[in-house]
N, C-alpha and C positions, 0 to 999 in steps of 0.2 A: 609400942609397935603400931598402935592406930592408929596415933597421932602421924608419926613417919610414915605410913602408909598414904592419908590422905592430904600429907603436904607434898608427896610425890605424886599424886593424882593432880595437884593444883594446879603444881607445877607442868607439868603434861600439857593440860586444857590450857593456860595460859599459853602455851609456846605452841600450842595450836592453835587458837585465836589468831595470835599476833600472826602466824603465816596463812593463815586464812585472807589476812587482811590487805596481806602484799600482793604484786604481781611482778610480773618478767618488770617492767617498765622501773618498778623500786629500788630497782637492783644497777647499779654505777659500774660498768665493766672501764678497767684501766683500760687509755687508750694505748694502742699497741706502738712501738718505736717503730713498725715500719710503716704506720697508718700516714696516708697522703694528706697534707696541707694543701690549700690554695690559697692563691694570692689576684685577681682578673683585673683587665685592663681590656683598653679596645686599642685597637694597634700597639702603639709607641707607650700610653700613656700611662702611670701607675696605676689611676682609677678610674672607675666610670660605672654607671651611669643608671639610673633610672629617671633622672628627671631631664626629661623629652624638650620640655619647654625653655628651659635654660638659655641662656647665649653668656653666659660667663664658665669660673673656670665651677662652678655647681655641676655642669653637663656631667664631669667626670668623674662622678660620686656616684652613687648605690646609696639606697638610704636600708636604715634598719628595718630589718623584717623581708626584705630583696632576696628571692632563693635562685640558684643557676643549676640545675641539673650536670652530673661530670659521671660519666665511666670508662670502661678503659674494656681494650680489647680485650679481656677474659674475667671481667665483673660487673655484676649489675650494677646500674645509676643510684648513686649517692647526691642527697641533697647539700649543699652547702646553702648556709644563711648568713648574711652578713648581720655580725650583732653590734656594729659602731661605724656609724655613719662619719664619723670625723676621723677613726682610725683606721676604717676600711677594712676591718677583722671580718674574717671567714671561720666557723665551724659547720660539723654535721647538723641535719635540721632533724634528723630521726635519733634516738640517743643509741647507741652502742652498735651503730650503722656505719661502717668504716670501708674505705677503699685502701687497699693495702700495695705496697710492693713487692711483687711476687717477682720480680725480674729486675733485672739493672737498668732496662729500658720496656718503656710500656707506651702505649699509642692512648690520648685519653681523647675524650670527645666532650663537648660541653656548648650547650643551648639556654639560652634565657626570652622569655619568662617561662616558667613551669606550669605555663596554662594547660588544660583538658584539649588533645588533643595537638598540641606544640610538640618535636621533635626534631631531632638533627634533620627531617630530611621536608617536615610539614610544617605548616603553619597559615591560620585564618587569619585576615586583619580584621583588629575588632572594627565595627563603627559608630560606638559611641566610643569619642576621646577626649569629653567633656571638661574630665578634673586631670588631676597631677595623676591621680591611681590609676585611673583608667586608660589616659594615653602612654603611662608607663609599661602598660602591657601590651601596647602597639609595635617595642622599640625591640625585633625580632633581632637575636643576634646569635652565632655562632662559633665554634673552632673546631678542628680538628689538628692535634700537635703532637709529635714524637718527640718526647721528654726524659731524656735519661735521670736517673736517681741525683739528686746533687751531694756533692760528697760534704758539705754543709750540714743539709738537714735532709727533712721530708719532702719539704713545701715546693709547690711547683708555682710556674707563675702561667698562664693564660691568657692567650691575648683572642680576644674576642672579635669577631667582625659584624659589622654592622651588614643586614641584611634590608634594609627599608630606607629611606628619602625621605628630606622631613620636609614639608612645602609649609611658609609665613606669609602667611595675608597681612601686608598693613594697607588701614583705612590712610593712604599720604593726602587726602583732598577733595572737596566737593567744587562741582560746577555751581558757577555763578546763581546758576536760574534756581535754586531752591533757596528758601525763607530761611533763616538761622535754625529756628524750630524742626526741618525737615532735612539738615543735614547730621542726618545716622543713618546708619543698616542695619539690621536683620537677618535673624533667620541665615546666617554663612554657611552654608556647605561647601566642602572640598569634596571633590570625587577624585577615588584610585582606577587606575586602568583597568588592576585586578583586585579580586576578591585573595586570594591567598600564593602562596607559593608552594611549589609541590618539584622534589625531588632539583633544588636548584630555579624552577623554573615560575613563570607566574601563570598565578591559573585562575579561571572564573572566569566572571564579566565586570563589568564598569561597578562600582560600589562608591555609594554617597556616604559621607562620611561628617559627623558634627564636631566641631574642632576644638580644642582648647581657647577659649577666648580669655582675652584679656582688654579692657578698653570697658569704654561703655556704649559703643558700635558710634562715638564721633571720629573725628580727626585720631589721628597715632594708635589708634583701636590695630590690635592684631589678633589672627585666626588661625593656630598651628595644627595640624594632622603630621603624621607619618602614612606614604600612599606604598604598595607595593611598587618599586622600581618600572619600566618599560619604556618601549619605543613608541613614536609620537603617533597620534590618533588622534589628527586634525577635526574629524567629525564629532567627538563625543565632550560632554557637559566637564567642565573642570571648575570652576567658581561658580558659583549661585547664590546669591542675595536680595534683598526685600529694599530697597531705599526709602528715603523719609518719606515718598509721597506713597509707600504701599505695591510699587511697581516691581515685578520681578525681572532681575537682570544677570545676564549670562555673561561668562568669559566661555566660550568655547576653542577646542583644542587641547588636548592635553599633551605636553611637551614632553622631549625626551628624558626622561628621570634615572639617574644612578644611584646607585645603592650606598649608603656613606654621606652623601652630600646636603647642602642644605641649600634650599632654593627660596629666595624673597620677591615676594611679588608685590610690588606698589602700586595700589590702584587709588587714581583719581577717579569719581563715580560723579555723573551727571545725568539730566534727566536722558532716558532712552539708551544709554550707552557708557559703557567702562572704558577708561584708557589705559593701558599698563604704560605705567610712564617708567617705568624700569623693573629689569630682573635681577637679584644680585645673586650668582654661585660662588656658596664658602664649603669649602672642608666641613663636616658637620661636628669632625673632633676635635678639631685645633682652632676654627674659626678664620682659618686664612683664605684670602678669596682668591679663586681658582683665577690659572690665566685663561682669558678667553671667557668668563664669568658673566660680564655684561651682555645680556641677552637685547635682541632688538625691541624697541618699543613698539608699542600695537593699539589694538581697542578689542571692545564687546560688545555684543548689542544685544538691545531687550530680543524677545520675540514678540512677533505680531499679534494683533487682537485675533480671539479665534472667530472664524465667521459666524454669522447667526443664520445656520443653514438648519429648519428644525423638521421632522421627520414629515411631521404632520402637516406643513407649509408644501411640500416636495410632490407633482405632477408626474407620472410615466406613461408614455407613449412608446406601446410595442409597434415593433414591425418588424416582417423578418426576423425574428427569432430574437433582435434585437431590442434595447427600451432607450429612450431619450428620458435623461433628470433633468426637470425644469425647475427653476424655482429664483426667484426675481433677485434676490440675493448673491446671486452666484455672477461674479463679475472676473475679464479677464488676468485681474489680477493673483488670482490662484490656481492650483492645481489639483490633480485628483491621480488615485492612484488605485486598481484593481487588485493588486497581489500584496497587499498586506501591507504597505509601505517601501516595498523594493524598492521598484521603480516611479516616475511621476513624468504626470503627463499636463502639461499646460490647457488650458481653459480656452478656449480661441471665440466660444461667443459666448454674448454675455446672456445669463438666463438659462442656461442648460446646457448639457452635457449628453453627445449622443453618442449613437452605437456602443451601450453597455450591455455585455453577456448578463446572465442571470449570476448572482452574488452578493457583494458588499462592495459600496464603493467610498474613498475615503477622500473626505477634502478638504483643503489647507489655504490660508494665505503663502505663495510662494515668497521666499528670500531675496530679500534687497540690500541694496547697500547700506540703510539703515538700520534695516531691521532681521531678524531672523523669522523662519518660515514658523509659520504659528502652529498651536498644538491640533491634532487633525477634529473634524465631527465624522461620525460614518454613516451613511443611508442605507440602509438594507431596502432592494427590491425585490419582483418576481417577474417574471418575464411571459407576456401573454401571448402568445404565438397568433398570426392573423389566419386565418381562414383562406 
């Protein structure tokens, strides 16, 4: 009796151990027959895509480990993970996490990437898009679809739309006037119009952006970002790079950008100035080039040296309530501005600047046809009233 006693006792304490040791997560619930498949795509295509940088038929792949968030008008968001890049298989990425068929038709919704903060209706552009991983989390994309049950199976198919413009820098050529040794770049940024999209819309300010390079910044070198979409914004920074001789040079203007599309920019770079010796617009998912595609050829220009206008150098003579800024440096060729940069006021003699209120005043080499207006210096004065 003792003996059975305490083999039944063993037995006990082992089969408590052993469930001790498990949790919800050990435990494999069958998947249910009415539990939802998926199958994604972007438009037309069977597959697509995390890899941003592609121009072959790779664009339309997902790689392993790619998660797309999906729910459906009356359930919370289920992950799918794609677990084969060459067979473009989808499961749940939570185990025993299922979206079900509760109805013959269901309205589903689904967003990629699954980043902190990404949503059907929100999304930040990163701006580091350095590697393959990290501009793969740039390439925002969406659907909303009314999908009846297929009388088949479970599995739905999704077609996803592309929410972002993907802008290629290629290095096509240097000007004569540099040494073989001095023809590369640097330092390429792309800037986006905005910073994110909110509710459809694009939201923020100007955001600089470091691009996927590929090259070694000579000849056939490219620079790929994805910018948030918008309309054109002639005044603000959109290419920025370093040339072999150390000199920062500007494309300004940022064009009108659609969402879907893929935009190549060919720059020949020379001393003081960028040519865009062509634009080319293709489809971003098929690769077919838009009609109307070839965009007009242009340039860019450095900006100007900033003046050497130094606090300590700088002369003020009140009167009237007013100061004159002297300072021998200061020639008609620039400008000065009281409100912060608003507005500008050209220089008309040389050696100083009069009838300034009490404040800050800021001053530039103005804009030329060669050059862009330089970056500002500011003088802070005081204003000494006369007697």
């Amino acid at each position: 009796m003792k003996a059975t006693k305490y083999l039944f006792m063993a037995a006990l304490a082992l089969m408590g151990a052993l469930a001790s040791c498990q949790s919800d997560d050990d435990f494999t619930v069958t998947r249910p027959a009415n539990a939802v498949g998926i199958n994604v795509s972007v438009g037309s295509l069977q597959t697509t895509r995390s890899n941003a940088i592609a121009t072959d038929d790779t664009q339309r792949q997902f790689n392993q480990g790619d998660q797309i968030s999906v729910s459906t008008n009356d359930q919370e968001a289920v992950l799918f993970q794609c677990t084969s890049t060459e067979n473009q298989t989808w499961t749940e990425a939570v185990p025993n996490k299922f979206l079900l068929w509760t109805q013959p038709t269901l309205t589903f919704s689904a967003y990629y990437p699954t980043t902190t903060g990404t949503s059907m209706t929100a999304f930040t552009l990163p701006t580091d898009q350095s590697s393959v991983e990290k501009i793969a989390l740039a390439d925002y994309m969406t659907r909303q679809q009314v999908i009846s049950r297929p009388e088949s199976g479970s599995d739905i198919q999704m077609q996803l739309e592309r929410k972002m413009a993907r802008v290629i820098v290629r290095i096509s050529g240097f000007g004569s006037q540099y040494d073989d040794d001095e023809k590369t770049v640097s330092n390429v940024s792309i800037y986006s119009e905005a910073s994110g999209i909110e509710n459809g819309n694009p939201t923020g300010s100007s955001t600089q952006i470091t691009p996927y390079a590929q090259g070694n910044g000579g000849q056939g070198s490219t620079y790929t970002a994805l910018v948030v979409p918008g309309w054109v914004d002639s005044g603000a920074r959109f290419i920025q790079l370093t040339d072999g001789e150390g000199s920062t040079l500007i494309v300004k203007g940022i064009p009108e950008l659609e969402a879907g599309n893929s935009y190549t920019f060919n720059l020949v770079v020379g001393k003081n100035r960028i040519e865009v010796q062509s634009v080319t617009v293709q489809d971003w998912t098929t690769g077919e080039t838009l009609t109307g595609g070839q965009a007009e050829e242009g340039s860019a220009k450095a900006p100007a040296v900033t003046p050497n206008i130094a606090q300590a150098d700088c002369t003020f003579s009140p009167s009237n309530g007013k100061s004159t800024l002297s300072n021998a440096n200061i020639t008609t060729s620039m400008e000065y501005s009281t409100d912060g940069g608003t507005t500008w006021t050209d220089v008309t003699t040389a050696g100083s600047i009069a009838s300034l209120a009490a404040g800050t005043v800021q001053i530039r080499v103005k804009e030329t046809d060669e050059k862009l207006a330089s970056e500002a210096v500011y003088q802070r004065y005081f204003i000494l009233t006369n007697s």
